[in-house]
gemmi code that builds the backbone of each chain (N, CA, C; Angstrom):
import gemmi

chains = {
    "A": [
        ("UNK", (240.988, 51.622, 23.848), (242.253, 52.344, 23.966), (242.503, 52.624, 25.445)),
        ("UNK", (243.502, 52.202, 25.874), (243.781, 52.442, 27.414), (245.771, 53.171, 27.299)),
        ("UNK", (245.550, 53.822, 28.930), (247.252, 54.350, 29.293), (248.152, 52.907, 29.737)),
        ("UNK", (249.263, 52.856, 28.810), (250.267, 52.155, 29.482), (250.783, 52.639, 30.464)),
        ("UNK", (250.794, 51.705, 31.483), (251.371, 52.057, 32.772), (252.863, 51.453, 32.474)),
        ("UNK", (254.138, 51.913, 32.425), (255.132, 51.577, 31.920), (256.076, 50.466, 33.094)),
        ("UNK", (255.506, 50.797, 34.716), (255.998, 50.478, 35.245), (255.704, 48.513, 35.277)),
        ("UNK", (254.140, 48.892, 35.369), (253.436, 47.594, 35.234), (253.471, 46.815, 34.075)),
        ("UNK", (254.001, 47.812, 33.549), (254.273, 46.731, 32.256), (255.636, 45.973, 32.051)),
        ("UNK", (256.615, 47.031, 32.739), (257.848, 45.940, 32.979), (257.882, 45.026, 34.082)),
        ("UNK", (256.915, 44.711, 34.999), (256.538, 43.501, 35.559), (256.469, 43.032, 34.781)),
        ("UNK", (256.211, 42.801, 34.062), (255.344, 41.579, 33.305), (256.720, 40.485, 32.411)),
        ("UNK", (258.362, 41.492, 32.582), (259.163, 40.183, 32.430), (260.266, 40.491, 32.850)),
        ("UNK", (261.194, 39.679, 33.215), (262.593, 39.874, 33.756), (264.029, 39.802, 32.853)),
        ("UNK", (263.760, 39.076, 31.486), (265.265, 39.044, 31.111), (265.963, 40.101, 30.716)),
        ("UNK", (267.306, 40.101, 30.706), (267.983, 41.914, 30.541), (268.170, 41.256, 29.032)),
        ("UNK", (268.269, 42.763, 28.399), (268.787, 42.590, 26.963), (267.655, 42.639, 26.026)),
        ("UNK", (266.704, 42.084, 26.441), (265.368, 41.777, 25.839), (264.329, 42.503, 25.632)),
        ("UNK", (264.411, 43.961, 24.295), (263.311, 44.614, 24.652), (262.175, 44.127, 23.833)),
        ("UNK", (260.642, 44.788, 25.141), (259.838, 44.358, 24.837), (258.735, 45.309, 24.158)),
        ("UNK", (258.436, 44.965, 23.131), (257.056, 46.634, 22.798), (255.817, 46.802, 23.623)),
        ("UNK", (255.817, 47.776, 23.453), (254.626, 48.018, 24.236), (253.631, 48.806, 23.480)),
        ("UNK", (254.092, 50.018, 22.435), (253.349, 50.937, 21.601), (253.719, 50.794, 20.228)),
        ("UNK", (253.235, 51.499, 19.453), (253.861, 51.693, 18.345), (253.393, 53.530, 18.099)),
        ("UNK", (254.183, 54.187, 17.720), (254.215, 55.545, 17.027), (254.553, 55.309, 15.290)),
        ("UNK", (253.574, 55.317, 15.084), (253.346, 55.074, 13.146), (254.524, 54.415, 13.054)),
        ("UNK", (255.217, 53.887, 12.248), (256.092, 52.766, 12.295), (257.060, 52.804, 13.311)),
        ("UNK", (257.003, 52.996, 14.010), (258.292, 53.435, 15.586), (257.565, 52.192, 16.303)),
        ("UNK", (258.876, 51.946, 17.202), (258.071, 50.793, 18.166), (258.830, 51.782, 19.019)),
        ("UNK", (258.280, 51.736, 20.365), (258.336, 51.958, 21.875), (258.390, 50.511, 22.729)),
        ("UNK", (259.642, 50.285, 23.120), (260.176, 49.145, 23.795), (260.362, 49.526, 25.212)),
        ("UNK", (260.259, 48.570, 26.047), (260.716, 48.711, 27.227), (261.763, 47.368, 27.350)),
        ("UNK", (263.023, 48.093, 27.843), (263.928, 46.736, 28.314), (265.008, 47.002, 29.777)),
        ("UNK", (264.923, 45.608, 30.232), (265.790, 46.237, 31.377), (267.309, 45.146, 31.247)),
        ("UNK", (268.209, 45.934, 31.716), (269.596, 45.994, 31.945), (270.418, 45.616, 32.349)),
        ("UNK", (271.342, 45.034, 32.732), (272.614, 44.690, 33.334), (273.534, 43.622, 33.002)),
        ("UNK", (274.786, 44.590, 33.615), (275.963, 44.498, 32.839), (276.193, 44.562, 31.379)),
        ("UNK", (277.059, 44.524, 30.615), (277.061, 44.987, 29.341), (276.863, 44.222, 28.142)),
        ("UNK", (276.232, 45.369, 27.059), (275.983, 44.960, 25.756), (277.193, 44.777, 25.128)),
        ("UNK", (276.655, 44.365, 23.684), (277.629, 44.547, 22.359), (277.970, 46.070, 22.428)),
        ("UNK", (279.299, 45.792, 21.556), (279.483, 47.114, 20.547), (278.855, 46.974, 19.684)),
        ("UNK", (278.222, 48.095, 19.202), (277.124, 48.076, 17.771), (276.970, 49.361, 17.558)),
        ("UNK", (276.316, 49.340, 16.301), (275.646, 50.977, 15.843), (274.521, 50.481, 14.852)),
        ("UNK", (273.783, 51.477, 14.595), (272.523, 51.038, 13.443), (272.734, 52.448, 12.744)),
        ("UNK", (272.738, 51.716, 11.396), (273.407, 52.088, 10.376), (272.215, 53.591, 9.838)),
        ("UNK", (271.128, 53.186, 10.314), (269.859, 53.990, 9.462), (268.957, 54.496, 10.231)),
        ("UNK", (269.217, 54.734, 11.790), (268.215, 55.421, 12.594), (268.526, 55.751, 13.585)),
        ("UNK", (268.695, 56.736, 14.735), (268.697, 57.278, 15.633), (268.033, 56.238, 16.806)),
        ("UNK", (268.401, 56.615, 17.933), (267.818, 55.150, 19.448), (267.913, 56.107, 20.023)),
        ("UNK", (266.977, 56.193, 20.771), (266.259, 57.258, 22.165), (266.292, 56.151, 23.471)),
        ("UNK", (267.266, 56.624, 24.249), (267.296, 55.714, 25.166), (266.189, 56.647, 26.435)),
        ("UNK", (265.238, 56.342, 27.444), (264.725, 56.974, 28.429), (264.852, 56.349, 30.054)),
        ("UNK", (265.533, 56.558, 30.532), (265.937, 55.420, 32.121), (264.426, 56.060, 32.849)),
        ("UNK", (263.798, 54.670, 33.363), (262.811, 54.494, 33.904), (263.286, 54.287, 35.122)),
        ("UNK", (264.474, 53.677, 35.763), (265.073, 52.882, 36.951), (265.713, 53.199, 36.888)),
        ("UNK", (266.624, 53.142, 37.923), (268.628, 52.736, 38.045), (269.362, 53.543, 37.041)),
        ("UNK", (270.547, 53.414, 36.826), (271.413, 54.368, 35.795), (271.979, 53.397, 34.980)),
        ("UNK", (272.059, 54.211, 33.445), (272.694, 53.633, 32.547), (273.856, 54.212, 32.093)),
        ("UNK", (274.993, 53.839, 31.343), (276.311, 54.060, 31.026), (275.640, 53.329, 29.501)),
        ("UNK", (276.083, 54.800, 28.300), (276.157, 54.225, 27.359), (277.534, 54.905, 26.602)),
        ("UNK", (278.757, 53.941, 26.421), (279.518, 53.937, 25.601), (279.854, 54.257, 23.886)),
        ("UNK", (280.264, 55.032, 24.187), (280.894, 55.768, 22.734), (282.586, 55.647, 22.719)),
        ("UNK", (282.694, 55.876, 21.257), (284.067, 55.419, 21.148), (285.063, 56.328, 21.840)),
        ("UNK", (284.468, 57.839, 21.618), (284.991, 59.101, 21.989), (284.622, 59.306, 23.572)),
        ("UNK", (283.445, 58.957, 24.091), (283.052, 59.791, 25.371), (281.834, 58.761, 25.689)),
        ("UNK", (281.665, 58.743, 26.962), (280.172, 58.144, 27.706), (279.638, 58.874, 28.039)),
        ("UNK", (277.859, 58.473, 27.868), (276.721, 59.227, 28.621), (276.598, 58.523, 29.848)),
        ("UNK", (276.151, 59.366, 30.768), (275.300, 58.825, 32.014), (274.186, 58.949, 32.580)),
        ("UNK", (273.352, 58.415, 32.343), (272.348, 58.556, 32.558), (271.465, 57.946, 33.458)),
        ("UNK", (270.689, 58.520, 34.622), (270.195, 58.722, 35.687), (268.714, 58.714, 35.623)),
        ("UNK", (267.692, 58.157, 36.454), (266.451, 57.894, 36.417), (265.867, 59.560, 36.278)),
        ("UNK", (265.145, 59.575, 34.746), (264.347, 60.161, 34.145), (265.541, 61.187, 33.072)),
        ("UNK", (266.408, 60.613, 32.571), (266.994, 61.244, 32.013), (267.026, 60.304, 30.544)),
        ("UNK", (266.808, 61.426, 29.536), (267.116, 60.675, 28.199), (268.375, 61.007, 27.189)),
        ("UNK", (268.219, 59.992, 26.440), (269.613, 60.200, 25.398), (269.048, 59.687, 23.650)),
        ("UNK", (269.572, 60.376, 22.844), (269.138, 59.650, 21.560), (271.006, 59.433, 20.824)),
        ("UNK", (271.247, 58.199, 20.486), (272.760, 57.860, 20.750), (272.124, 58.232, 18.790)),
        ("UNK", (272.919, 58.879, 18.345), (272.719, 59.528, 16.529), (272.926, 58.159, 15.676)),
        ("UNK", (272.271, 58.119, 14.708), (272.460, 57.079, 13.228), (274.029, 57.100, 13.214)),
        ("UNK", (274.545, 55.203, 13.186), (275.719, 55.478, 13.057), (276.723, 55.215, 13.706)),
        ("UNK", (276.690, 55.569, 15.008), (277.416, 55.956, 16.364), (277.505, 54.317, 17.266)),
        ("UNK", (278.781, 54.288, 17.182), (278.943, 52.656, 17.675), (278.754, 53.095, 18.945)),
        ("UNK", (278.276, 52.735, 19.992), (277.879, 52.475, 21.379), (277.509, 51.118, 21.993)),
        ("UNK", (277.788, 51.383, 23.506), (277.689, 49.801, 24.014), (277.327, 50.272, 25.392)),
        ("UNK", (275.887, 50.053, 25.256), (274.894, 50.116, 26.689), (275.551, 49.541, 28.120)),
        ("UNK", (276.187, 49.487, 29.069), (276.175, 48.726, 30.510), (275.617, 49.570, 31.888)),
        ("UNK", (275.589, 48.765, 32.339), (274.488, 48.818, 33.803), (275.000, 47.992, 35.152)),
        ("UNK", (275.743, 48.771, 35.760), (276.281, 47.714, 36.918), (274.931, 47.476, 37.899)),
        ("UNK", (273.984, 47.885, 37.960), (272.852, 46.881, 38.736), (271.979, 47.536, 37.773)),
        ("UNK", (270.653, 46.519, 38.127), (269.645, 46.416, 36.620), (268.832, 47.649, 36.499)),
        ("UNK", (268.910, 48.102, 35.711), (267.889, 49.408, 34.881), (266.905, 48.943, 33.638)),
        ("UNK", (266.362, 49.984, 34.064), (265.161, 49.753, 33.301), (265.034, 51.223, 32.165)),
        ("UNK", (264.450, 50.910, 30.761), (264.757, 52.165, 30.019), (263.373, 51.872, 29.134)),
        ("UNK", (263.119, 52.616, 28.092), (262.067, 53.012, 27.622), (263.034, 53.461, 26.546)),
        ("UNK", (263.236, 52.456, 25.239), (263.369, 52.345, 23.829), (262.739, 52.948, 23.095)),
        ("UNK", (262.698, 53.752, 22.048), (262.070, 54.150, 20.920), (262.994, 54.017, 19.459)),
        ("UNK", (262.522, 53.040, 18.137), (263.424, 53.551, 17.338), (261.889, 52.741, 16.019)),
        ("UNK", (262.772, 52.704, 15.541), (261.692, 51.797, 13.914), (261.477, 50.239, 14.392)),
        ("UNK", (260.501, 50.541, 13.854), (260.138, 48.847, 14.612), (260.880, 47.786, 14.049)),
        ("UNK", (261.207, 47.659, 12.785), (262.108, 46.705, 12.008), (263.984, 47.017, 12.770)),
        ("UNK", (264.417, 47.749, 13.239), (265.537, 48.070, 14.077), (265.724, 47.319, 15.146)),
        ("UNK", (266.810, 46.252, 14.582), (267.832, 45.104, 15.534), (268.081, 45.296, 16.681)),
        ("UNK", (268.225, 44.884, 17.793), (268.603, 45.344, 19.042), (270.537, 45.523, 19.126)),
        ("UNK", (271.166, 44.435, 17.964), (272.247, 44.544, 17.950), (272.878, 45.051, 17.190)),
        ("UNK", (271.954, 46.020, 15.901), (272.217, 46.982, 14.587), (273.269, 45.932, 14.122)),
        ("UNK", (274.692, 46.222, 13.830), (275.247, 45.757, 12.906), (275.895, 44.430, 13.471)),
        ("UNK", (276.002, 44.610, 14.772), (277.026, 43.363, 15.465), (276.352, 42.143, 15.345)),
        ("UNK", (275.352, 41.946, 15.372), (274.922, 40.389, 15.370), (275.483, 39.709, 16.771)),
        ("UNK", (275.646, 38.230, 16.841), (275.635, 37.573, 17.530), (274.531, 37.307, 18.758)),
        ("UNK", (274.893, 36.314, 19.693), (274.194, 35.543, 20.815), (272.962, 36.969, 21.275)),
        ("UNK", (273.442, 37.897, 21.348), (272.768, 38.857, 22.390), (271.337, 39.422, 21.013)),
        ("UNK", (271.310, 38.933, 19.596), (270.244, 39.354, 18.877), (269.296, 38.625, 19.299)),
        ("UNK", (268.138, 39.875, 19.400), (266.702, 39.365, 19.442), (265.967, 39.368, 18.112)),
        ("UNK", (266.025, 37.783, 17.377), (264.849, 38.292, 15.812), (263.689, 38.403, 16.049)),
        ("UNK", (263.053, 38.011, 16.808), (261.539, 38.816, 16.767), (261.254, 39.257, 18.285)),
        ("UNK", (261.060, 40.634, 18.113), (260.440, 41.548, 19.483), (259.487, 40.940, 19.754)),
        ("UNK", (258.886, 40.749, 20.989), (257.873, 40.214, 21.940), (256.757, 41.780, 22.487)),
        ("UNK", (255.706, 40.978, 22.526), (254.781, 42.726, 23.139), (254.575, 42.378, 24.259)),
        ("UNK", (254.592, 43.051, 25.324), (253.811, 42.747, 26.849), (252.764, 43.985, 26.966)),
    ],
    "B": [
        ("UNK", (278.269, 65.132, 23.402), (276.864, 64.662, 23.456), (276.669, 64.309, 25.328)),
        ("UNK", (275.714, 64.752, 25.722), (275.148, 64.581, 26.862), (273.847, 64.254, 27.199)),
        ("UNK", (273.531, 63.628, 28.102), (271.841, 63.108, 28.630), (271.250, 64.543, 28.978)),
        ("UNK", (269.927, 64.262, 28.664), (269.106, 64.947, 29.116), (268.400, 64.757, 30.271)),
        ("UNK", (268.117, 65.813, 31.130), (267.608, 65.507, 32.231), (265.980, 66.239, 32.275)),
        ("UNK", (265.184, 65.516, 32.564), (263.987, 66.166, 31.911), (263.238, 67.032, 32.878)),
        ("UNK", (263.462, 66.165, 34.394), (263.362, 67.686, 35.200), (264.133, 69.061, 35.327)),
        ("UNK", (264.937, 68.289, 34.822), (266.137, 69.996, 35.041), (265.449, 70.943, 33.150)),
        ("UNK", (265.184, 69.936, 32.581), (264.501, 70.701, 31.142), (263.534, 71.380, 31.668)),
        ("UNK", (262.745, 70.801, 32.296), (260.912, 71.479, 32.705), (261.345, 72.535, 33.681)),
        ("UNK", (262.768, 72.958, 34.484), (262.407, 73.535, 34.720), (262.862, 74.957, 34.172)),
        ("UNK", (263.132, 74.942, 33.208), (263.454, 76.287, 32.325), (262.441, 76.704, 32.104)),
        ("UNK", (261.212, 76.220, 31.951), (259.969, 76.892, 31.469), (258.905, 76.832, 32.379)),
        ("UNK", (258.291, 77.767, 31.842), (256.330, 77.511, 33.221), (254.912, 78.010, 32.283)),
        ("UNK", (254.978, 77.717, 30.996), (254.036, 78.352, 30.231), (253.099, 77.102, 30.010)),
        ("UNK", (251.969, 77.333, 29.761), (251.239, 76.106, 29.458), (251.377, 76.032, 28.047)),
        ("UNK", (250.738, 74.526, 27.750), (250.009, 74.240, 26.388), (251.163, 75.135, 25.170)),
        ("UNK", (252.365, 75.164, 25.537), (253.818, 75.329, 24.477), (255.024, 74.298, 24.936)),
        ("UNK", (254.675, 73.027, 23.895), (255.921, 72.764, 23.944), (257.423, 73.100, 23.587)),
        ("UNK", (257.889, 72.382, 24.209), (259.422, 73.094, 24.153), (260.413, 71.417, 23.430)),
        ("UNK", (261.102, 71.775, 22.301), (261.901, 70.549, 22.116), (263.015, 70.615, 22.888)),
        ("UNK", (263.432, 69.622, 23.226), (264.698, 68.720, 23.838), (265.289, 68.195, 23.412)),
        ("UNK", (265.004, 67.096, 22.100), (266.033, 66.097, 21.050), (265.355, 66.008, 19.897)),
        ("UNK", (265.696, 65.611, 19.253), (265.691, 65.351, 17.968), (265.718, 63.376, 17.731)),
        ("UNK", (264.827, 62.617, 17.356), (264.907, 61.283, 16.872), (264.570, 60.962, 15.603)),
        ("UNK", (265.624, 60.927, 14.535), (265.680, 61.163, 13.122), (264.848, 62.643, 13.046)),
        ("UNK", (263.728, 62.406, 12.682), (263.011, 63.674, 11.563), (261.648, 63.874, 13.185)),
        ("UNK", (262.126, 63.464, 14.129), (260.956, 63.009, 15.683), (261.456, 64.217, 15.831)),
        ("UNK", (260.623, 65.407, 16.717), (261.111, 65.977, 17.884), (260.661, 65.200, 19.511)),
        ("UNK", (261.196, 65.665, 20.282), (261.021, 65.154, 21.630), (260.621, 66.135, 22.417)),
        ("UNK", (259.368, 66.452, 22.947), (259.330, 67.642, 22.979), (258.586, 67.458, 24.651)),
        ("UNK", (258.992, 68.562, 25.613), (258.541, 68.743, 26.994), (257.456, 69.499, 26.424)),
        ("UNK", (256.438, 69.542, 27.005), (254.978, 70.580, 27.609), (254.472, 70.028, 29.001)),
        ("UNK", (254.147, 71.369, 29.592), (253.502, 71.862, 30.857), (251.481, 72.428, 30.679)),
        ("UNK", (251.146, 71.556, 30.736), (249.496, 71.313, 30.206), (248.585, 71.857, 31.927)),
        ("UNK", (247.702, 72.532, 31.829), (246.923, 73.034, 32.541), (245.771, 73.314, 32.278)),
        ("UNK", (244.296, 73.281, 32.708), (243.115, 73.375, 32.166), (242.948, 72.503, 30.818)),
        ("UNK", (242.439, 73.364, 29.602), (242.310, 72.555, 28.333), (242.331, 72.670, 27.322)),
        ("UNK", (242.615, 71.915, 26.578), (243.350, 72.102, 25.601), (241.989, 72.266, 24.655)),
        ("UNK", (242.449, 72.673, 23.117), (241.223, 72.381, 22.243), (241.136, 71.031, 21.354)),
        ("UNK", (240.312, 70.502, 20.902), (239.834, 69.699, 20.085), (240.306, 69.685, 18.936)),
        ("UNK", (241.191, 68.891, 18.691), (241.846, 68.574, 17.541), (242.210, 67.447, 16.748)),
        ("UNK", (243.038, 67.010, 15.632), (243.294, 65.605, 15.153), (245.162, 66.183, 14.362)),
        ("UNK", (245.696, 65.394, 14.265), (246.764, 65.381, 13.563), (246.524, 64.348, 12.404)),
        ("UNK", (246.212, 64.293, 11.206), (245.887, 63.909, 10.239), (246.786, 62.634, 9.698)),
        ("UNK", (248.059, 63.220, 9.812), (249.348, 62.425, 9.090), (250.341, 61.887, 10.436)),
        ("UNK", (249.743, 61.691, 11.335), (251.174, 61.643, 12.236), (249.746, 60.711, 14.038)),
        ("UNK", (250.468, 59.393, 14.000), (250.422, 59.160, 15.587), (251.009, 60.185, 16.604)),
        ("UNK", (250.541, 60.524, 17.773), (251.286, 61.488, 19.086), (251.507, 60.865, 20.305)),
        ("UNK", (252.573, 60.394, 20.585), (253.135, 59.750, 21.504), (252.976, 60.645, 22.764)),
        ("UNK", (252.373, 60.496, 24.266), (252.432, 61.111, 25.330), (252.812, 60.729, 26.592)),
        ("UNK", (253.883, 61.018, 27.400), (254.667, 60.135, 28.339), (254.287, 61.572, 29.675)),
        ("UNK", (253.201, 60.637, 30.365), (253.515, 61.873, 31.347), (254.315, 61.835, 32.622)),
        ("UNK", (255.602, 62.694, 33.050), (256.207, 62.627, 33.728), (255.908, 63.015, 35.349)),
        ("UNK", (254.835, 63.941, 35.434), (254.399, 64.578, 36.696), (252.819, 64.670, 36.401)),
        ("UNK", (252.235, 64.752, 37.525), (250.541, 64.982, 37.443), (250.040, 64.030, 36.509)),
        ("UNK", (248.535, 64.198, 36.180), (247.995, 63.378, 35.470), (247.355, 64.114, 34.279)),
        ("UNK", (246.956, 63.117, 33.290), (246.740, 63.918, 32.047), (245.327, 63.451, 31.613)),
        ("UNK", (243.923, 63.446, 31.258), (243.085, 63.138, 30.768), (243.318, 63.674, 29.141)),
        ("UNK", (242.852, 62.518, 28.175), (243.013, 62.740, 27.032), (241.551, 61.984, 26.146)),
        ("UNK", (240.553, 63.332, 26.345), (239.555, 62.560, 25.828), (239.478, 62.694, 24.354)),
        ("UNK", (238.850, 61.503, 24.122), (238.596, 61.456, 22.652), (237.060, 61.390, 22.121)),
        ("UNK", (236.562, 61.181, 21.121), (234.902, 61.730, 20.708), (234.342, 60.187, 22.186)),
        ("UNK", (234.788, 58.977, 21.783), (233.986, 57.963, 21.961), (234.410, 57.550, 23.515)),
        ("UNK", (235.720, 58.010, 24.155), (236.139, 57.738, 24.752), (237.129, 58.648, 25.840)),
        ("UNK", (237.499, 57.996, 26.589), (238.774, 59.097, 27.642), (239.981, 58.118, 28.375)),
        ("UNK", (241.231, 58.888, 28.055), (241.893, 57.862, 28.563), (242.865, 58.682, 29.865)),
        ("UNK", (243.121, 58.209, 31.120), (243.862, 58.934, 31.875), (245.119, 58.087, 32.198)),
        ("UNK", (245.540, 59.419, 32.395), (246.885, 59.057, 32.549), (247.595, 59.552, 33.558)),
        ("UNK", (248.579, 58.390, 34.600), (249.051, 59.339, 35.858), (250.543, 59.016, 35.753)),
        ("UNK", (250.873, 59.641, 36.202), (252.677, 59.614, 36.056), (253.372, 58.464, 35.614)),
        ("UNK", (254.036, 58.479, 34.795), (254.656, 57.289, 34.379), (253.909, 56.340, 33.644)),
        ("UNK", (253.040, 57.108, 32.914), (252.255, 56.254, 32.134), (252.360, 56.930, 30.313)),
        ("UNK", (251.833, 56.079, 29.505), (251.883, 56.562, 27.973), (250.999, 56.555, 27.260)),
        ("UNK", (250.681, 56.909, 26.172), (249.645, 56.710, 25.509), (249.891, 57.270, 24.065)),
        ("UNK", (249.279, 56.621, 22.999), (249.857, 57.458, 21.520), (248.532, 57.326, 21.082)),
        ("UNK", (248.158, 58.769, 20.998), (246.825, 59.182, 20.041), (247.010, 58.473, 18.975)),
        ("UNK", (246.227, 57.418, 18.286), (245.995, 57.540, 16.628), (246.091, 58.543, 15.690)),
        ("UNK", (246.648, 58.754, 14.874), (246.759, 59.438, 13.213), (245.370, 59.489, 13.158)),
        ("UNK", (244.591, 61.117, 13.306), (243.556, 61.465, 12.731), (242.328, 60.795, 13.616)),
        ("UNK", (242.837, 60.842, 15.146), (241.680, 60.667, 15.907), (241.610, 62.045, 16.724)),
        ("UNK", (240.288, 62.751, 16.541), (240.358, 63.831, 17.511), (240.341, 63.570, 19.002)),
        ("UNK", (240.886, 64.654, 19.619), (241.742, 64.522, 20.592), (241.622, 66.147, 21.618)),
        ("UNK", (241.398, 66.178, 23.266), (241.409, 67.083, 23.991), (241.869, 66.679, 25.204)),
        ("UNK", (243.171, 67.283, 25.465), (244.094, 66.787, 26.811), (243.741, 67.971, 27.275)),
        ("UNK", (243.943, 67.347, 28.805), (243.064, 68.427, 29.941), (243.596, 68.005, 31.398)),
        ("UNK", (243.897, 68.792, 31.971), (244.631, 68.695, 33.183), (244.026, 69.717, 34.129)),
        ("UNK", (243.401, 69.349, 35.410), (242.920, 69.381, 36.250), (244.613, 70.446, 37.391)),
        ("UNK", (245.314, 70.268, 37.689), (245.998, 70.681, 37.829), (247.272, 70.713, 37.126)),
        ("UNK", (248.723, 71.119, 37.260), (249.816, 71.227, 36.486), (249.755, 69.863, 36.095)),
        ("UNK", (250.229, 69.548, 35.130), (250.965, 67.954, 34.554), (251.822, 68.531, 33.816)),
        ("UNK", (252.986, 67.715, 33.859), (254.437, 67.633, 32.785), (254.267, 66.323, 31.763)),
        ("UNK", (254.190, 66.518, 30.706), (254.612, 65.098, 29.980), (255.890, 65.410, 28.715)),
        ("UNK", (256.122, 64.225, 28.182), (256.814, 64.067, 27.255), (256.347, 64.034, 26.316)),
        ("UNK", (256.418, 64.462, 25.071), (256.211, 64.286, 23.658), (256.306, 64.264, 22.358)),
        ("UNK", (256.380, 63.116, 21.923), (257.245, 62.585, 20.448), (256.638, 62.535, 18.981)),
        ("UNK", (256.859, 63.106, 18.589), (255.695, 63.471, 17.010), (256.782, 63.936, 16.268)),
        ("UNK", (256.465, 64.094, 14.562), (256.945, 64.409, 13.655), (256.991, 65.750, 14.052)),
        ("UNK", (258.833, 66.232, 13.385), (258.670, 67.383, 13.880), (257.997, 68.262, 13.039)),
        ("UNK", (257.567, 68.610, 12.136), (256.758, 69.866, 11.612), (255.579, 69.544, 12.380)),
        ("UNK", (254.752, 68.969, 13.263), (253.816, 68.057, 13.759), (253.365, 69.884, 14.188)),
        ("UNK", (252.194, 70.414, 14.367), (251.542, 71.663, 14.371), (250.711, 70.955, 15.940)),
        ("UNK", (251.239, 72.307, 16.847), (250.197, 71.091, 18.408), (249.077, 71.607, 17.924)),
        ("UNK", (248.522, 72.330, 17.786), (247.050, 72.315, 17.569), (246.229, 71.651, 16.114)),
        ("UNK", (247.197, 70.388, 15.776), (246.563, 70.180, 14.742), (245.786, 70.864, 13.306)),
        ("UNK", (244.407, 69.841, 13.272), (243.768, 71.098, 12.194), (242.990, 71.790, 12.564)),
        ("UNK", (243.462, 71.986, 14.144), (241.970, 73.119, 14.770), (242.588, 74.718, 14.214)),
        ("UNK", (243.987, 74.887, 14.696), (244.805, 76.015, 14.365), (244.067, 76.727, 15.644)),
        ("UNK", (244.021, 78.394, 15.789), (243.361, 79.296, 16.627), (244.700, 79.421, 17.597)),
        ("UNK", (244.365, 80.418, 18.549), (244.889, 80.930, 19.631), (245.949, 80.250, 20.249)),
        ("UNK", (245.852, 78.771, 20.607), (246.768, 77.830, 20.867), (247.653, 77.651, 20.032)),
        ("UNK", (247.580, 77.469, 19.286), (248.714, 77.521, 18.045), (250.358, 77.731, 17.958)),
        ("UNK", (250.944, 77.103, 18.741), (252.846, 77.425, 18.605), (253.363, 77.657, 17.233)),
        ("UNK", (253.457, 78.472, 16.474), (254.114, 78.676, 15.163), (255.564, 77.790, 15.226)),
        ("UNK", (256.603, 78.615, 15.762), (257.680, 78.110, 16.062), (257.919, 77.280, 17.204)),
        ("UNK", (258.284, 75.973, 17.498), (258.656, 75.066, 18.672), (259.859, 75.533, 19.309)),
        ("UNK", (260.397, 76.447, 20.366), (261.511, 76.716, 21.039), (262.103, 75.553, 21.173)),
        ("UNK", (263.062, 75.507, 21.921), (264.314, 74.372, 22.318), (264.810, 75.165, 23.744)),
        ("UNK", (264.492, 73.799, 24.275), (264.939, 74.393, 25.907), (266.228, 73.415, 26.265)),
    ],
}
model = gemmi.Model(1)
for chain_id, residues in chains.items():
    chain = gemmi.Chain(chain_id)
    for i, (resn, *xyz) in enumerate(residues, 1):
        res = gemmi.Residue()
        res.name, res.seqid = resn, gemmi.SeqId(i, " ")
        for name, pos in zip(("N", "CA", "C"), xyz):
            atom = gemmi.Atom()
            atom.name, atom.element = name, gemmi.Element(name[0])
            atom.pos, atom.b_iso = gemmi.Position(*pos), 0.0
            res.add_atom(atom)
        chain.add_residue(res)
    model.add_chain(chain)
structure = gemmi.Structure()
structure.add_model(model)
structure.setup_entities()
C-alpha cells in the first residue's frame, strides 16, 4: 500500500477529456483528468461528480449559472444537473464519482470514454 | 451553487482531530480536518476512507505497515484495516467517507465527534 502522489501521477499522460483512475473508495473511482477547451453538455442521471482543480481554473457550466473554480477549489455539480466543463488553458482536476459513471452521462458521442484507463 | 475553496474552509477552524464537512457527494461527506500529534487506533468496518492531504504531511500507520503522505498526495484506508494518522506538525487534509462514517471508528473514546459541524 503506498501514497498517490497526484501530481506524478498526472505525468504519466497528456490527453484532455480522458479521465484516468487512480483509487477506488468502495465502489467510487477517483480519476484524475486534465482539460481544455470545452466539453459536452451532459448530466448523469444517478450520481453526484465532485470536481477538485489540482492546476489552472475550471469553468463549469450550468444552464442557470457557472462555477469557477480556481486551483484547490472544489465543486460537486448535483445528480441531474446538465453542465459542460471548459478550460481556456489546460487544468488539471481530481474526479470522484461511481466507477461505472460515463464521462459523458447522458450525451454520448465522440468525447465518450468506454473503458477508464488506471495510471 | 458555488465552489469551494478549501483554504478559505480551513480557515474557519483550528481544532484538531474534528472534522468539519464542506459537501456532500450523494450519501459521501467531504469533510476538512486539521490533524496534529495522534490520532488513536482504529478500523471503519463498513466503509473505505479516502485522505487527500492539502498542507503538511500525514503518516498513516497501519498494524503491518506505514504510509506517508506529503501535500498533494492520497491515500484510501481499506474497509476494516486498522489505522493511526499522526502528524508531526499541523497537516490539513481532505476527507471523503460515508457520511454517518464515526472518525474514531470502533475505537469510540475521547476523540469521538458525535455530531460533524459544517464549515
Amino acid at each position: 500500500m503506498k501514497a498517490i502522489n497526484l501530481e506524478e501521477k498526472s505525468s504519466k499522460f497528456s490527453d484532455h477529456w480522458s479521465p484516468k483512475a487512480v483509487a477506488m473508495l468502495n465502489d467510487y473511482h477517483v480519476r484524475l483528468v486534465k482539460m481544455q477547451g470545452s466539453f459536452v453538455w451532459h448530466k448523469h442521471d444517478d450520481t453526484d461528480e465532485l470536481f477538485l482543480v489540482t492546476k489552472g481554473q475550471l469553468t463549469i457550466e450550468m444552464r442557470d449559472e457557472a462555477v469557477h473554480l480556481t486551483e484547490g477549489c472544489l465543486f460537486v455539480v448535483p445528480k441531474g444537473v446538465e453542465h459542460k466543463p471548459s478550460a481556456s488553458e489546460e487544468c488539471w482536476a481530481l474526479v470522484i464519482e461511481p466507477a461505472e459513471t460515463v464521462n459523458t452521462g447522458d450525451a454520448g458521442g465522440d468525447m465518450t470514454i468506454d473503458e477508464i484507463e488506471w495510471v
